[in-house]
C-alpha positions in Angstrom: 152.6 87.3 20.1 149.7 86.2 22.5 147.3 88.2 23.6 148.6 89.5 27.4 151.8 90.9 24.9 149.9 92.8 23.3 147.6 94.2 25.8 150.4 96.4 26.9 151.7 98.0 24.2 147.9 98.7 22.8 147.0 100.2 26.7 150.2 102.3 26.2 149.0 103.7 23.1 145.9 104.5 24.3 146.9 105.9 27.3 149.1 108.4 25.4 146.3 109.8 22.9 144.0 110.1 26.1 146.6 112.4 27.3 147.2 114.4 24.4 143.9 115.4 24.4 142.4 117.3 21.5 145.3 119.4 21.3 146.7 117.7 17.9 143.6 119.1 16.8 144.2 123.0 17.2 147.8 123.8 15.8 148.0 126.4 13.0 147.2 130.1 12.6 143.7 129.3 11.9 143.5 128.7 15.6 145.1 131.7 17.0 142.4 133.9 16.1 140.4 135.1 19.0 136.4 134.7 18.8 135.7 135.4 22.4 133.2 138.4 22.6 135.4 141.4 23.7 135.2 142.0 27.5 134.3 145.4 28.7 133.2 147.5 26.2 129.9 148.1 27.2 131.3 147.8 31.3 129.5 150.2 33.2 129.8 152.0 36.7 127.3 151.0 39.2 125.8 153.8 41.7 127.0 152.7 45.7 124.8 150.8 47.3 122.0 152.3 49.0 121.2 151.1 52.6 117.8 151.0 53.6 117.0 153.1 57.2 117.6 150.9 60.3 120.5 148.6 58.5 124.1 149.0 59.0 125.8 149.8 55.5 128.7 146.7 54.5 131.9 146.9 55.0 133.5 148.4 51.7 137.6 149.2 53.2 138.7 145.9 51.8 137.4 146.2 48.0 138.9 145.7 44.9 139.6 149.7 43.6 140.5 149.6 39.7 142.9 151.8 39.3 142.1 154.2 35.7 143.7 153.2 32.6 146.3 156.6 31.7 147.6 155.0 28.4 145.4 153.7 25.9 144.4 150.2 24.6 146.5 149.1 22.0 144.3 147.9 19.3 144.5 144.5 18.5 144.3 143.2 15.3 142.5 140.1 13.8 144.6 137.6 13.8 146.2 138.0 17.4 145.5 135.8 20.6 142.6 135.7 23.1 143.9 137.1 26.4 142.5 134.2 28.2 144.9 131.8 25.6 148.5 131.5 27.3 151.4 131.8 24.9 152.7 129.0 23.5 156.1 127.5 24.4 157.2 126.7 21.2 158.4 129.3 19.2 
């Protein structure tokens, strides 16, 4: 084989671990674990905003109201997911 035959095949190759990514790297349940810092634990409530005299206060009717939680969090355990990870399609 010359060398133009080969260019192909080897830019084919490379093409298809570029797209792979890293994610070859990450498979097993050493990877499922979840080191992210847990979000909201130490969330707290801010006062309103105070307006100073002589400026007009913002407009507030279009915020974002959390509704409150009336079930509790299910713990999770060790070894499950981070909540920013989507599921995996294979099962």
């Amino acid at each position: 084989m010359n060398s133009k035959s080969m260019r192909i095949p080897i830019l084919l190759a490379v093409a298809l671990l570029s797209l792979s990514g890293c994610s070859w790297m990450h498979h097993g349940k050493h990877s499922a674990r979840c080191r992210e810092p847990a979000v909201g634990k130490d969330a707290k409530n801010m006062p309103p905003l105070q307006v100073p005299s002589g400026l007009d206060a913002p407009d507030t009717r279009n915020a974002i109201k959390v509704p409150p939680l009336d079930e509790p969090e299910r713990p999770r355990s060790p070894g499950d997911p981070c909540l920013s990870m989507p599921p995996s399609f294979k099962s």
